[in-house]
Structures are given as C-alpha cells and as structure tokens.
N, C-alpha and C positions, 0 to 999 in steps of 0.2 A: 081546774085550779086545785094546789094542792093546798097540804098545812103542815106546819113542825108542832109539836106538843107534848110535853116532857112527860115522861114515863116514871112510875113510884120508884121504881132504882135512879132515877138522881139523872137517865139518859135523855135522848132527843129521838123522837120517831118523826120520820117524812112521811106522811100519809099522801097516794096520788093515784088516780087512775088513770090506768094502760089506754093504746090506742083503742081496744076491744071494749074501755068500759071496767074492766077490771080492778077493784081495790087493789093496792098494793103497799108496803110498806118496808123502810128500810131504819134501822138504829143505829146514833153515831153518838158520841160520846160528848160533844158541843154544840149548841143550837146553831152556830156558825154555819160550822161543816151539814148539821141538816140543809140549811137554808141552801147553800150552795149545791148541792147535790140537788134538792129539789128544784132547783134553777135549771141546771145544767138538762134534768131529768125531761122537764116543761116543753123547753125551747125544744127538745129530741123530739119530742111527740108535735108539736107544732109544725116542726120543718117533716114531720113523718120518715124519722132518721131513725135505725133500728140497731141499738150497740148489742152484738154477740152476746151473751151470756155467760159464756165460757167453748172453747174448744174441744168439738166432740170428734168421733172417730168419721163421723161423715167428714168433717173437712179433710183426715189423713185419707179417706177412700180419695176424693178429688184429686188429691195429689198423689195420686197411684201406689201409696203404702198402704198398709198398715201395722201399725206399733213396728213400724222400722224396715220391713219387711218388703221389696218390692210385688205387686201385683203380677201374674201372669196373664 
C-alpha cells in the first residue's frame, strides 16, 4: 500500500513500492491527482500489469528500423 503526503513546496508525493519491493515516488501538483495515480498505480501491480515507461529503440529494433531507417 502506498501513501500521498504533501511536500514543503506546497506539492503532493505518491509514495509506493514496485512489484520488486522498490520505493518509489511520483509529484503532482493536487492531492487529488496523487491519489488517483496511486490508485491506478496499485491496482497495476495487483493485477501484475507492467505500463512501458517510455519508448526505447528496442521497440524500433522489433519493428525492423531504427530512427527511421529500414534494417538489413
């Protein structure tokens, strides 16, 4: 289980840990949107659901480019 808990700049931090066990923490600007992020966050790791991170060049290798580029 996680927790929100406002920060001395006036923000909101989602405190939670990864499926590994891992602290982690994210800052949002309304306790609101902590709360829900940490919601959305929970239920991920509950149903053992893994959201990308962001888009790296392994995925363009998979799809046979890279940076644009067809593979030989």
């Amino acid at each position: 289980m996680g927790h929100v808990v406002k920060t001395p700049a006036g923000t909101f931090r989602a405190n939670w840990r990864d499926a590994s066990g891992r602290q982690k923490a994210k800052t949002f600007p309304t306790r609101r949107q902590a709360a829900a992020f940490l919601a959305e966050t929970e239920t991920a790791i509950a149903r053992r659901v893994r959201r990308p991170a962001r888009r790296t060049s392994a995925v363009r290798e998979v799809r046979g480019t890279v940076a644009g580029v067809p593979q030989r």
